[in-house]
Short mmCIF file of the C-alpha atoms (twelve columns), coordinates in Angstrom:
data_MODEL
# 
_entry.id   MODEL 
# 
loop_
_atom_site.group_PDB 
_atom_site.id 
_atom_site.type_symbol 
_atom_site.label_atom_id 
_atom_site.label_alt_id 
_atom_site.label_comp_id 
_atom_site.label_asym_id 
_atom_site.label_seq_id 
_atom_site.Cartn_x 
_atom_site.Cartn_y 
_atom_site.Cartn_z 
_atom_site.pdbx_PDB_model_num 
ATOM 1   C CA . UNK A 1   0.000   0.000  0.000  1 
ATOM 2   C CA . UNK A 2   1.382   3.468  -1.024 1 
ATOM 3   C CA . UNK A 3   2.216   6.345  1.303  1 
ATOM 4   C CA . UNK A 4   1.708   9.532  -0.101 1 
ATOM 5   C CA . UNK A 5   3.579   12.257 2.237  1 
ATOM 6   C CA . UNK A 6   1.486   16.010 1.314  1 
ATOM 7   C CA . UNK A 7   1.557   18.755 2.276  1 
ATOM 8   C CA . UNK A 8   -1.855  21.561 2.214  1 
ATOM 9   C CA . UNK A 9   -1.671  25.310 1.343  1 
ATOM 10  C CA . UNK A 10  -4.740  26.741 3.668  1 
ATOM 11  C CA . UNK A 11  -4.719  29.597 1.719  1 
ATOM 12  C CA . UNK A 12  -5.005  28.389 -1.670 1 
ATOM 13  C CA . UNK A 13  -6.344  24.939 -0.738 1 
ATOM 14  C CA . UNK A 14  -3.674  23.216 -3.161 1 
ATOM 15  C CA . UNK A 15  -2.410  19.902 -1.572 1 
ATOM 16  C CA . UNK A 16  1.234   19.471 -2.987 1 
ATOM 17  C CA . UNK A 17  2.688   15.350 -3.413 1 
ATOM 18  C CA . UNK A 18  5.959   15.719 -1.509 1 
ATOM 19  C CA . UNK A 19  6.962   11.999 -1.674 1 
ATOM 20  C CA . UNK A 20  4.997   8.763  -2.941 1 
ATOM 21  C CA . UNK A 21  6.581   5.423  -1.521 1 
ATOM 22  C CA . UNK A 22  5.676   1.774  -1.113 1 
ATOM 23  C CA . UNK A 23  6.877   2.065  2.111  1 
ATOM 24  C CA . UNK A 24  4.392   2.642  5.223  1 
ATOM 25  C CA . UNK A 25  4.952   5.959  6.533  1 
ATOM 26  C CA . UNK A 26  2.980   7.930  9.125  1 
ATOM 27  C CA . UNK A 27  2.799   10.744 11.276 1 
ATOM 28  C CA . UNK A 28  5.015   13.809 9.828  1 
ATOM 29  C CA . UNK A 29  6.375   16.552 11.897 1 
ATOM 30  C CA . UNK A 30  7.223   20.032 10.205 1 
ATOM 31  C CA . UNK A 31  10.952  21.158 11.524 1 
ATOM 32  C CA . UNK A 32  11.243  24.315 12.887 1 
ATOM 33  C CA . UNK A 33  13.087  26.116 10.082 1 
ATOM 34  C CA . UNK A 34  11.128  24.974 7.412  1 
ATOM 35  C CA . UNK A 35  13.296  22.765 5.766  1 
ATOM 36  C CA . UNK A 36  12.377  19.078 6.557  1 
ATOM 37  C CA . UNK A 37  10.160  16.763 7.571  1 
ATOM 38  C CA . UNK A 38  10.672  13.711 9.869  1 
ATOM 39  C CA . UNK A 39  8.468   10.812 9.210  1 
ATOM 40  C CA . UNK A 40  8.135   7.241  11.565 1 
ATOM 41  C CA . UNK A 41  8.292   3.729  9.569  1 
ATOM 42  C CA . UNK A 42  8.943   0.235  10.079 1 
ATOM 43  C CA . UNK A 43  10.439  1.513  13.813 1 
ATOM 44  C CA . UNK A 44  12.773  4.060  12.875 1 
ATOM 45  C CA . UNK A 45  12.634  7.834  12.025 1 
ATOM 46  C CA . UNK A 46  13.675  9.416  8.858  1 
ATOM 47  C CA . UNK A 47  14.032  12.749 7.936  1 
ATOM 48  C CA . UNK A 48  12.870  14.003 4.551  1 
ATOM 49  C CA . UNK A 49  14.119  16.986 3.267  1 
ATOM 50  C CA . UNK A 50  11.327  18.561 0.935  1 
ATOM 51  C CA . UNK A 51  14.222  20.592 -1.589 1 
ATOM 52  C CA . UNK A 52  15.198  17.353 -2.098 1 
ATOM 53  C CA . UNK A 53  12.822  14.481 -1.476 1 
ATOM 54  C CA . UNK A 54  14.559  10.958 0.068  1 
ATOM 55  C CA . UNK A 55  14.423  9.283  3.383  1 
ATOM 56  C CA . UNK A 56  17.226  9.746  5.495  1 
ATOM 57  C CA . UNK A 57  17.793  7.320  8.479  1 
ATOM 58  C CA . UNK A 58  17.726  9.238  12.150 1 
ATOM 59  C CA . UNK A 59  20.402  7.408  14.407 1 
ATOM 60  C CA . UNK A 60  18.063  6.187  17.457 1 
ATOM 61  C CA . UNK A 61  20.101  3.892  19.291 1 
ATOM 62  C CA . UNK A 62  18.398  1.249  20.435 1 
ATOM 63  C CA . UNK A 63  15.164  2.535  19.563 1 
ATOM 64  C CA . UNK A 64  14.014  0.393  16.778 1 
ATOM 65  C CA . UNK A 65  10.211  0.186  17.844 1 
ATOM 66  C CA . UNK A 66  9.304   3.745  17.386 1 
ATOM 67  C CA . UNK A 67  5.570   4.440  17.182 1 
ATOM 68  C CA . UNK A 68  3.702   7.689  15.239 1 
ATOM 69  C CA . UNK A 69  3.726   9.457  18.349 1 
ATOM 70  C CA . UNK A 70  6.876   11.724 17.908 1 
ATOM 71  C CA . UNK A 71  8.316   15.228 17.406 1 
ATOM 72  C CA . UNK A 72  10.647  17.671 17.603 1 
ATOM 73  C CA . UNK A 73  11.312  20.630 21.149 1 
ATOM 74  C CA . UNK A 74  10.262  24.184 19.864 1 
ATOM 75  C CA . UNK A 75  13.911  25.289 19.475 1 
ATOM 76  C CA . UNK A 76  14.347  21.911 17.124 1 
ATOM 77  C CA . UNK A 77  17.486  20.516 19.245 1 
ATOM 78  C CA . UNK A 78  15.644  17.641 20.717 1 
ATOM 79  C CA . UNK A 79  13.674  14.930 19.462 1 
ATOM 80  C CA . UNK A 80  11.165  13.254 21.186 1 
ATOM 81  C CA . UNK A 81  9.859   9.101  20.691 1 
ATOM 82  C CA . UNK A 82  7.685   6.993  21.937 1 
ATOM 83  C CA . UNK A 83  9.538   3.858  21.823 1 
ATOM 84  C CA . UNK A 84  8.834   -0.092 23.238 1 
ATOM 85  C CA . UNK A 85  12.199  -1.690 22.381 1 
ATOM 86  C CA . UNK A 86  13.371  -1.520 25.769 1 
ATOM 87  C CA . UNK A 87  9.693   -1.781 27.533 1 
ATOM 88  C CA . UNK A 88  6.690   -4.089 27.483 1 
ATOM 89  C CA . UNK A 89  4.879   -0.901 26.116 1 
ATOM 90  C CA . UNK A 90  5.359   2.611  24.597 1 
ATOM 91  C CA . UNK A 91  7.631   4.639  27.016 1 
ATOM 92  C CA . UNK A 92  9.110   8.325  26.368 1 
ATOM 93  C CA . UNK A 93  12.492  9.622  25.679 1 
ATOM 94  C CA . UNK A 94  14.396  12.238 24.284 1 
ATOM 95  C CA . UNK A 95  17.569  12.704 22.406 1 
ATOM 96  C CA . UNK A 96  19.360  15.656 19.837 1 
ATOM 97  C CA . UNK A 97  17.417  16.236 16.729 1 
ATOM 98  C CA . UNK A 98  20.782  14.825 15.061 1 
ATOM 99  C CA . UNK A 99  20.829  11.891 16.237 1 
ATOM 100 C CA . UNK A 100 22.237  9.779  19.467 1 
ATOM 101 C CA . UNK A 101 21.024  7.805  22.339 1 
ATOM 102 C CA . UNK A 102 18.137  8.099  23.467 1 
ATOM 103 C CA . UNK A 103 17.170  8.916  27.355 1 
ATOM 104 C CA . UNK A 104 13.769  8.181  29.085 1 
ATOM 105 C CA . UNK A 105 11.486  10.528 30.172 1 
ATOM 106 C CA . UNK A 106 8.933   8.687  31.493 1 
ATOM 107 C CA . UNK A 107 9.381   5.952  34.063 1 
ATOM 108 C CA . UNK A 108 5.663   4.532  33.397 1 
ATOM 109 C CA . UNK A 109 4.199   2.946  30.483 1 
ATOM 110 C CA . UNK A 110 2.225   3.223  28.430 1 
ATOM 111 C CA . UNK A 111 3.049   6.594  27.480 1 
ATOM 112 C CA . UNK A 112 2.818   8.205  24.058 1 
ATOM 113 C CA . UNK A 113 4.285   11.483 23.421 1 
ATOM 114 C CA . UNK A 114 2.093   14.293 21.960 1 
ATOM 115 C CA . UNK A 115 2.556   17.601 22.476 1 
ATOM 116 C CA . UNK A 116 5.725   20.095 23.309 1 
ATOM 117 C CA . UNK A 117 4.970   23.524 25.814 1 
ATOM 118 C CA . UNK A 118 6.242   26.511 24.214 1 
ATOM 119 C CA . UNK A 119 8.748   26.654 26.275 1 
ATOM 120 C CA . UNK A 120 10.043  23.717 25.906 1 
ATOM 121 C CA . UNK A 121 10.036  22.811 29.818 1 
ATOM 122 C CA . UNK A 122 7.394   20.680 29.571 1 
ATOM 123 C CA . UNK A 123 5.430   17.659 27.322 1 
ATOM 124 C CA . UNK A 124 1.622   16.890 26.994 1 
ATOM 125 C CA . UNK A 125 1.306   12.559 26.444 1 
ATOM 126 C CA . UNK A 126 -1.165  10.065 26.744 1 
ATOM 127 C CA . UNK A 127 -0.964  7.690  29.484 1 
ATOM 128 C CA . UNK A 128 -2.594  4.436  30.992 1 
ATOM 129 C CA . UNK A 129 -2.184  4.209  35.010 1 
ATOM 130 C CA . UNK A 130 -5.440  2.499  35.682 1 
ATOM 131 C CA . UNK A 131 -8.177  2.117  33.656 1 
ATOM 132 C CA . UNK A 132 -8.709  4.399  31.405 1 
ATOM 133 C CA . UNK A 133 -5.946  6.362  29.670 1 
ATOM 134 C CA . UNK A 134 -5.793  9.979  30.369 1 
ATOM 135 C CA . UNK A 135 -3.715  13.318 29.143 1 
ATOM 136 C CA . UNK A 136 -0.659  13.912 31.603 1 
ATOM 137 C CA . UNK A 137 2.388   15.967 31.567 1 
ATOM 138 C CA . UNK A 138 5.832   15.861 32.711 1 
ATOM 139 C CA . UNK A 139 9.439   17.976 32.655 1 
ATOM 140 C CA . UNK A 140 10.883  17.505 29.131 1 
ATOM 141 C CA . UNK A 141 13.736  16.282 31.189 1 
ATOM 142 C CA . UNK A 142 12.315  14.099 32.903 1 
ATOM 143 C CA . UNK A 143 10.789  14.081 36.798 1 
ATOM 144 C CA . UNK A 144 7.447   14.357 38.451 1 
ATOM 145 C CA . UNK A 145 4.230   12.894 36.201 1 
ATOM 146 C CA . UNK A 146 0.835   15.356 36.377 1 
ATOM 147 C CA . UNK A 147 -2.310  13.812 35.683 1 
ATOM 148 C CA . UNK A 148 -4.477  16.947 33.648 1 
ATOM 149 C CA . UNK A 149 -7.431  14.841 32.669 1 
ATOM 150 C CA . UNK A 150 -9.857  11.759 35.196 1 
ATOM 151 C CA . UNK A 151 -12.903 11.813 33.925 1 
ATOM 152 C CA . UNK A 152 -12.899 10.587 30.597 1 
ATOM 153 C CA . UNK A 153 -13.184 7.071  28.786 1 
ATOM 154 C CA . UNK A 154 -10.615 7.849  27.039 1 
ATOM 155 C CA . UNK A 155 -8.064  10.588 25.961 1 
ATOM 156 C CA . UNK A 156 -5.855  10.950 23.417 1 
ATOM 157 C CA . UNK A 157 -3.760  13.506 21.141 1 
ATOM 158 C CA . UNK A 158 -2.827  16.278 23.561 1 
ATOM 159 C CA . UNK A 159 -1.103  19.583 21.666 1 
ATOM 160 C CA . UNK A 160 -0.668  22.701 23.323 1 
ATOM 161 C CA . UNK A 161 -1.832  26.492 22.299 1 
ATOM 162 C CA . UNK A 162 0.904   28.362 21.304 1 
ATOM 163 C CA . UNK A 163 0.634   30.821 23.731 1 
ATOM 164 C CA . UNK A 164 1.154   27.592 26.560 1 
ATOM 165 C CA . UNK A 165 -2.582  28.504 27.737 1 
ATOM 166 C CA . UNK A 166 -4.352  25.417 26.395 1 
ATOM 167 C CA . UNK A 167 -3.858  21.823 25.923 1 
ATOM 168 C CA . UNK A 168 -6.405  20.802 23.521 1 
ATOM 169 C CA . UNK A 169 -6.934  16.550 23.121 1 
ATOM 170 C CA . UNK A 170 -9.726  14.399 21.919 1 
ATOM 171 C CA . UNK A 171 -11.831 12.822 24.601 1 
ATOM 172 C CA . UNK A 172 -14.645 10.172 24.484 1 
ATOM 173 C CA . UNK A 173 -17.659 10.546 27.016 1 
ATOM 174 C CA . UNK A 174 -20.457 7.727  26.605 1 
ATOM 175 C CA . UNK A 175 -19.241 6.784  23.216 1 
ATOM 176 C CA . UNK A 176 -18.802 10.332 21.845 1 
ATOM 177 C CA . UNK A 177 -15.426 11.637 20.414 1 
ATOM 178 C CA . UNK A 178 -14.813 15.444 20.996 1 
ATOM 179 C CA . UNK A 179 -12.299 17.560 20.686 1 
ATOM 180 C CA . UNK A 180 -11.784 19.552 24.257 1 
ATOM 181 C CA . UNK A 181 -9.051  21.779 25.313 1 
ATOM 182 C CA . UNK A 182 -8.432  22.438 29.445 1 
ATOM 183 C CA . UNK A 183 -5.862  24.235 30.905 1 
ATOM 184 C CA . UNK A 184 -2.558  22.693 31.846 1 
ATOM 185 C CA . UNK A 185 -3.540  22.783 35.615 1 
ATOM 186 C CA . UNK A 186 -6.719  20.747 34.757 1 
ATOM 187 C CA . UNK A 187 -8.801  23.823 34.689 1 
ATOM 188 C CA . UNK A 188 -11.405 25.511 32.731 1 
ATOM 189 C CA . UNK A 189 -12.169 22.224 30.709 1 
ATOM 190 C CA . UNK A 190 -14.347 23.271 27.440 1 
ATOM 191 C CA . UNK A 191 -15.513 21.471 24.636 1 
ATOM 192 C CA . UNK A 192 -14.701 22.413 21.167 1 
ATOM 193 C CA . UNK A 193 -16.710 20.128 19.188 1 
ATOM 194 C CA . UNK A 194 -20.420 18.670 19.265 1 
ATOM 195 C CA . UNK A 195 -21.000 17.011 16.346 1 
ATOM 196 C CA . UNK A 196 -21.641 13.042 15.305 1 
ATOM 197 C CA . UNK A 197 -18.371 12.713 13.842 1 
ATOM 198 C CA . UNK A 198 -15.685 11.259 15.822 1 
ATOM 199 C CA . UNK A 199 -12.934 13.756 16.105 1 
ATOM 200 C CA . UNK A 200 -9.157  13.295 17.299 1 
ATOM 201 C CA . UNK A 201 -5.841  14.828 17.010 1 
ATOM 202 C CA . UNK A 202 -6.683  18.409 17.364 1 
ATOM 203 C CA . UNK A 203 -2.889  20.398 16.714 1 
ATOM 204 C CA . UNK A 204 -3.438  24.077 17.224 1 
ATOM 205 C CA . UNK A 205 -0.859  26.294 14.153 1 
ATOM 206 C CA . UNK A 206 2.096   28.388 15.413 1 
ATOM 207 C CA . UNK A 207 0.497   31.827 15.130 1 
ATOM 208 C CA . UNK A 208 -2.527  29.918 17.031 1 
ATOM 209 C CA . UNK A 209 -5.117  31.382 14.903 1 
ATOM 210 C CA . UNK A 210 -6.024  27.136 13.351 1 
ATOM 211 C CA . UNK A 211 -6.566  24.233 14.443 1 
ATOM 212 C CA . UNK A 212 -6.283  21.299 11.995 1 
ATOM 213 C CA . UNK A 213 -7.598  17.817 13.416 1 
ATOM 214 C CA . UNK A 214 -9.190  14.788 11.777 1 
ATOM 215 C CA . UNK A 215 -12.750 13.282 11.648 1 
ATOM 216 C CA . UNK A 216 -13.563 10.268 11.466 1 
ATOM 217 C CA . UNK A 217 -17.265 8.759  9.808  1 
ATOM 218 C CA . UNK A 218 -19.766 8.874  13.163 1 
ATOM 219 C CA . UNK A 219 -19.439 5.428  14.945 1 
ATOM 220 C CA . UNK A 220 -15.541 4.578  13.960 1 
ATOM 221 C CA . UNK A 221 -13.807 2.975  17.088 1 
ATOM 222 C CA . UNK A 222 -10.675 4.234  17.908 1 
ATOM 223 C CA . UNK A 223 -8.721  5.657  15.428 1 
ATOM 224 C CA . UNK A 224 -7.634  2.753  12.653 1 
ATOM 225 C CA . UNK A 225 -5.762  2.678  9.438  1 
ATOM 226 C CA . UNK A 226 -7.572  2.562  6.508  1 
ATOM 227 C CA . UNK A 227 -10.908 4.432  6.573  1 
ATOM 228 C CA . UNK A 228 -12.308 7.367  4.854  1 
ATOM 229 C CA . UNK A 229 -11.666 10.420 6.699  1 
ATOM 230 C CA . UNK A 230 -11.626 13.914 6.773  1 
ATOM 231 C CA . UNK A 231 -9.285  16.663 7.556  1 
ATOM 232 C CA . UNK A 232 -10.900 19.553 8.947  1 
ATOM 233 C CA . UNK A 233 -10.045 23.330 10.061 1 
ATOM 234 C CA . UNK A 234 -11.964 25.281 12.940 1 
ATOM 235 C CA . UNK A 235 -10.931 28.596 14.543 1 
ATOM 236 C CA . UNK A 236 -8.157  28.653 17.177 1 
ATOM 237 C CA . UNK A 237 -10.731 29.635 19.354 1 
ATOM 238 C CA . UNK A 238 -12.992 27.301 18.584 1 
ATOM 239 C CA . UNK A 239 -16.223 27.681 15.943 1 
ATOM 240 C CA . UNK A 240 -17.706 25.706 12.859 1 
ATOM 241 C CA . UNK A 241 -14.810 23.877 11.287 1 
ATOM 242 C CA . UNK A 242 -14.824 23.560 7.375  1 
ATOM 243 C CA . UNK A 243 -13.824 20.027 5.714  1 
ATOM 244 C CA . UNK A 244 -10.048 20.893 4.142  1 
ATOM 245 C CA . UNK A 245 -10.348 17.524 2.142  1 
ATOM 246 C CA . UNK A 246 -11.340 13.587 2.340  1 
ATOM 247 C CA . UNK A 247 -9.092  10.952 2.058  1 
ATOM 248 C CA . UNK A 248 -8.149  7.232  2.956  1 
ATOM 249 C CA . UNK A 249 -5.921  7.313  5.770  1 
ATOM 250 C CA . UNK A 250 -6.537  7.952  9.808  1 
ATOM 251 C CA . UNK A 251 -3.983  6.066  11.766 1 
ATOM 252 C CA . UNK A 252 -0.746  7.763  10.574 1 
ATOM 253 C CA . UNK A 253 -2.451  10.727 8.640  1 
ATOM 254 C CA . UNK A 254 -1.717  13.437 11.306 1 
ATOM 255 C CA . UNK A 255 -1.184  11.877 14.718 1 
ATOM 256 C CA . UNK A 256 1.467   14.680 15.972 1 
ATOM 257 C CA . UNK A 257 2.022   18.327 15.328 1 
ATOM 258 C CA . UNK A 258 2.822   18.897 11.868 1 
ATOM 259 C CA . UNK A 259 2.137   22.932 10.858 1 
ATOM 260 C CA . UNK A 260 4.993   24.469 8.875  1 
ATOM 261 C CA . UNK A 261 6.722   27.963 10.485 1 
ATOM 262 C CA . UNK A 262 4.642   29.633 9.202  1 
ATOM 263 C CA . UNK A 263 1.308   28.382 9.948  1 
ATOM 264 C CA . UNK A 264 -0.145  28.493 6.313  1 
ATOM 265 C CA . UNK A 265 0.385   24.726 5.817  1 
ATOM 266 C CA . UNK A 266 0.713   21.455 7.385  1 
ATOM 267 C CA . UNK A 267 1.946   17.640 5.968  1 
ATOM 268 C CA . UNK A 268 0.198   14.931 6.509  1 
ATOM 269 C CA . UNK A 269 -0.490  11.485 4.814  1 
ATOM 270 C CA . UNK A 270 -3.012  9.671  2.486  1 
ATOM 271 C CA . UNK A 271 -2.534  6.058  1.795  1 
ATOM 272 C CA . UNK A 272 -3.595  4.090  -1.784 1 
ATOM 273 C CA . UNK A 273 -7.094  2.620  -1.331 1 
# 
């Protein structure tokens, strides 16, 4: 099945073909300067520069088990991965954006990384500690877990504003799959969707004035591989969203943050039906 790495211009609605492989790709992140994208497949990270189109091996270590749920710090120096070589399930770590070994973050699993604070102090990540799994954070560095969300059946996809006010994540109440954003404290939860689609992966653009996310046909469970599915555009302060375009994807498509600088486009990937 073909991988079709894109890229959309929300201005002119054009959706540009950067690279079209056999090889099952998912979940690109935009670097900071423009230049690159960094893609997850079969395990291992690649980068892709778009002057140029190829895949270009990252040097993880022992990290050969690395899931979609990855990205870059906001200064680009660090990389982040949610990796299970080393663990029974996806745990956390961080290493330079060059390449090296990698060094845990989180000493629980599962954890899957999602979102970067503007700062760069802190990460936003999806975790399971009892039941349910719910939206945490955690120093970059490493240290002292913070549980932000409790009350849901399940959370996933956390991405912070860029102004650090907001961490906005899809959560599912009695079967329903919103988009919500709540304050890093746990505060002011609000809900930023109400409609019968099931909605995850909200990621909020650098100038915070968009939020891209995907919707899936009402009923989907989860978020699989393979369906019919929409990307979709709302307000950064929430409002109707319009439908950007449809396409087969889901898993993979746009799991992590993936605006370019300069918040007039965003990569993401279709697969061949």
């Amino acid at each position: 099945m073909k991988s079709f790495i894109c890229t959309f211009d929300i201005e002119t609605g054009a959706e540009t073909v950067v690279l079209v492989t056999e090889r099952h790709l998912e979940a690109p992140n935009w670097t900071p300067d423009g230049s690159e994208l960094i893609v997850n497949g079969d395990g291992r990270l690649y980068r892709l520069a778009l002057a140029e189109p190829g895949l270009a091996e990252i040097d993880t270590g022992f990290a050969n088990k690395i899931n979609n749920d990855h990205g870059l710090s906001p200064d680009g120096s660090k990389l982040v991965i949610s990796d299970s070589s080393q663990t029974r399930e996806s745990c956390i770590y961080i290493l330079p954006s060059t390449g090296g070994t990698p060094k845990k973050v989180t000493g629980k699993v599962p954890s899957y990384w999602h979102g970067y604070a503007p700062d760069g102090r802190t990460i936003a990540y999806t975790a399971r500690r009892a039941e349910t799994y719910q939206i945490f954070t955690c120093p970059a560095e490493g240290g002292e877990e913070f549980q932000v969300t409790s009350d849901f059946d399940h959370c996933d996809g956390p991405d912070y504003s860029p102004d650090g006010k907001w961490i906005w994540f899809n959560g599912e109440r009695d079967g329903s799959v919103q988009l919500w954003r709540v304050h890093p404290d746990g505060s002011g939860l609000e809900a930023m969707t109400g409609d019968a689609r099931v909605n995850w992966f909200p990621h909020p653009s650098p100038d915070g004035q968009k939020v891209v996310y995907l919707a899936y046909e009402g009923g989907t469970k989860g978020h699989p591989g393979g369906k019919t599915v929409e990307l979709r555009l709302m307000p950064g302060n929430g409002g109707p969203a319009q439908i950007l375009c449809s396409l087969h994807g889901g898993q993979g498509t746009i799991n992590v943050p993936s605006w370019a600088p300069d918040s007039q486009r965003f990569a993401f990937v279709r697969y061949e039906s």
